[in-house]
Wavefront OBJ file of the C-alpha trace (Angstrom):
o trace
v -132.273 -23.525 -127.688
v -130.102 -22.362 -124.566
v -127.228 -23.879 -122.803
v -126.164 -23.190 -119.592
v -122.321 -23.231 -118.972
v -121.182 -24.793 -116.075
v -118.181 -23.035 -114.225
v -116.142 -25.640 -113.020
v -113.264 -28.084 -115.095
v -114.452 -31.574 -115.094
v -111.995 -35.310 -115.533
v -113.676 -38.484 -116.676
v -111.895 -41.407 -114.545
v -112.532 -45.207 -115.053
v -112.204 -46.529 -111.650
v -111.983 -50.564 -110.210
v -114.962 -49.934 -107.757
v -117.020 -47.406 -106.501
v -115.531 -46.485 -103.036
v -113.892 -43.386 -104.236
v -116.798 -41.899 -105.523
v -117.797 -38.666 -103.667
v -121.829 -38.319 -104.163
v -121.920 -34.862 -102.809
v -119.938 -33.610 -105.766
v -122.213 -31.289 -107.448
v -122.287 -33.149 -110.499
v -121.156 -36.724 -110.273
v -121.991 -39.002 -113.254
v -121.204 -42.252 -112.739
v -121.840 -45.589 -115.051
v -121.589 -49.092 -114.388
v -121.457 -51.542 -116.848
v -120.369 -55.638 -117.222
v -116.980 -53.946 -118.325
v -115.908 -50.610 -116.709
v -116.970 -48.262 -113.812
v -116.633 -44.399 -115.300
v -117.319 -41.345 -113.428
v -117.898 -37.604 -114.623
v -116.863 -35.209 -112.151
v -115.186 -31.600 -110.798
v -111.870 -32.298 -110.947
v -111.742 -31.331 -107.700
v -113.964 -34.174 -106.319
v -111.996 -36.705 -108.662
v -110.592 -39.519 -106.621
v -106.614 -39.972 -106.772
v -106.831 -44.207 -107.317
v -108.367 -44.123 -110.646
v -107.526 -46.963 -113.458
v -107.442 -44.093 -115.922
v -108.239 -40.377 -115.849
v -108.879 -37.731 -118.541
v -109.114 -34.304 -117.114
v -109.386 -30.749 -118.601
v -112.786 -30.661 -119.568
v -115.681 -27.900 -119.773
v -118.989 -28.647 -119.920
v -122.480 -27.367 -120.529
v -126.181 -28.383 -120.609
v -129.716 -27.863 -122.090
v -131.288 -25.348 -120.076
v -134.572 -26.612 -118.328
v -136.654 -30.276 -118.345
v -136.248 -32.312 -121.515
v -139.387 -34.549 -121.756
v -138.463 -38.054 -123.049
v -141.164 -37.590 -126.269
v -138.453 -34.701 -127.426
v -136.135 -35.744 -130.081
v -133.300 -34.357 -131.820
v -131.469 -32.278 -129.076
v -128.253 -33.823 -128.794
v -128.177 -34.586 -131.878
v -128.504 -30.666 -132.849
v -125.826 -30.253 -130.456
v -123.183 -32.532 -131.197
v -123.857 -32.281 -135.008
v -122.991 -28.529 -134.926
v -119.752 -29.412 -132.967
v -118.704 -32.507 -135.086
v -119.073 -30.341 -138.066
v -116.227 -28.072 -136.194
v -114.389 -31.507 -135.658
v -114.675 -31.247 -131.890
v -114.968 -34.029 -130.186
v -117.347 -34.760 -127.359
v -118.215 -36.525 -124.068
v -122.144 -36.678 -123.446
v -123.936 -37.792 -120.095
v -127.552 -37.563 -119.931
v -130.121 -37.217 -116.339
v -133.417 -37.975 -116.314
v -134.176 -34.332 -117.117
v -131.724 -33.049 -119.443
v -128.249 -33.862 -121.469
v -124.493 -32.374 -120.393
v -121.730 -32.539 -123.007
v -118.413 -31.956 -122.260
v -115.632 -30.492 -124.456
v -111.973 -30.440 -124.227
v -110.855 -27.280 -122.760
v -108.692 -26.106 -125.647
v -111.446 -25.941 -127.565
v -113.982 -24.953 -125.354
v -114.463 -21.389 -126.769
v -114.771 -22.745 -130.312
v -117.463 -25.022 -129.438
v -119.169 -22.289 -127.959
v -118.475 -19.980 -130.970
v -119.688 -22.660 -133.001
v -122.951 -23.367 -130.850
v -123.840 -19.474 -131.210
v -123.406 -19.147 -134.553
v -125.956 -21.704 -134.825
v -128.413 -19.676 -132.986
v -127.668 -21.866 -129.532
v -127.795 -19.337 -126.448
v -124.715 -20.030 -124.143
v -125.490 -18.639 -120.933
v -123.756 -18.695 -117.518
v -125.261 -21.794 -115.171
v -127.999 -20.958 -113.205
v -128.617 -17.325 -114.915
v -131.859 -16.516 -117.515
l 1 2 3 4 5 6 7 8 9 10 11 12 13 14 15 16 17 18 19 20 21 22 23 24 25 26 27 28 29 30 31 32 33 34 35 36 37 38 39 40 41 42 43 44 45 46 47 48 49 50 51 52 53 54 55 56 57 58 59 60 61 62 63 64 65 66 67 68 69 70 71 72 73 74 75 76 77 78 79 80 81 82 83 84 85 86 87 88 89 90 91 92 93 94 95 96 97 98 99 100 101 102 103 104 105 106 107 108 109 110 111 112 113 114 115 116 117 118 119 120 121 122 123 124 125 126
C-alpha cells in the first residue's frame, strides 16, 4: 500500500453554519449532521468564528481510486497506528480515505506505517 503525504498543517473546526466555509480550499471536508457542522481544512483557509477549533494536524492519504467492493484499508491503517497509541482523525471521498495525525507525532505514525511495509510518499509524486 502507498500513502501520499500531504504538505500542508490542517485544524478541524466545529462551526454554527456554513458561511465561513471557503470551498476553494484545496482540501475542505466538511460534515453536517442533526447535531454539529465540522470542517477539515489548511489551517490557512480555517475560518476565525469557529465554535471550536483543533489545529496542528498532518495528514495523508491512500494513493489512487479505492473502489467501494475494497475492504480493510483503513482499517490496516489505523490498526497499525492504534497499536502505536496514536490517535486519529479519518475523512473519507468518494475515491479514497485521508487520516490525520497530531503533529507531534506525525513522524512516528509515519515510522510506524513503514515499518509495516506502508510506502509514505510526498503528495502528488510516484
Amino acid at each position: 500500500m502507498i500513502i501520499e503525504v500531504l504538505p500542508q498543517a490542517f485544524t478541524i473546526c466545529k462551526l454554527a453554519d456554513e458561511t465561513p466555509v471557503d470551498l476553494s480550499a484545496p482540501y475542505c471536508f466538511v460534515a453536517k449532521t442533526d447535531a454539529e457542522l465540522s470542517l477539515v481544512c489548511p489551517t490557512s483557509y480555517a475560518p476565525a468564528g469557529t465554535l471550536a477549533r483543533e489545529d496542528g494536524w498532518r495528514a495523508f492519504r491512500v494513493a489512487g481510486v479505492l473502489p467501494f467492493s475494497l475492504t480493510g484499508v483503513l482499517s490496516r491503517l489505523t490498526g497499525v497506528l492504534a497499536a502505536k497509541g496514536v490517535p486519529v482523525f479519518a475523512v473519507s471521498t468518494f475515491e479514497t480515505d485521508y487520516v490525520l495525525v497530531k503533529q507531534e507525532r506525525w513522524q512516528e505514525a509515519l515510522a510506524a506505517l513503514e515499518s509495516d511495509g506502508i510506502r509514505a510518499l510526498a503528495a502528488g509524486h510516484g
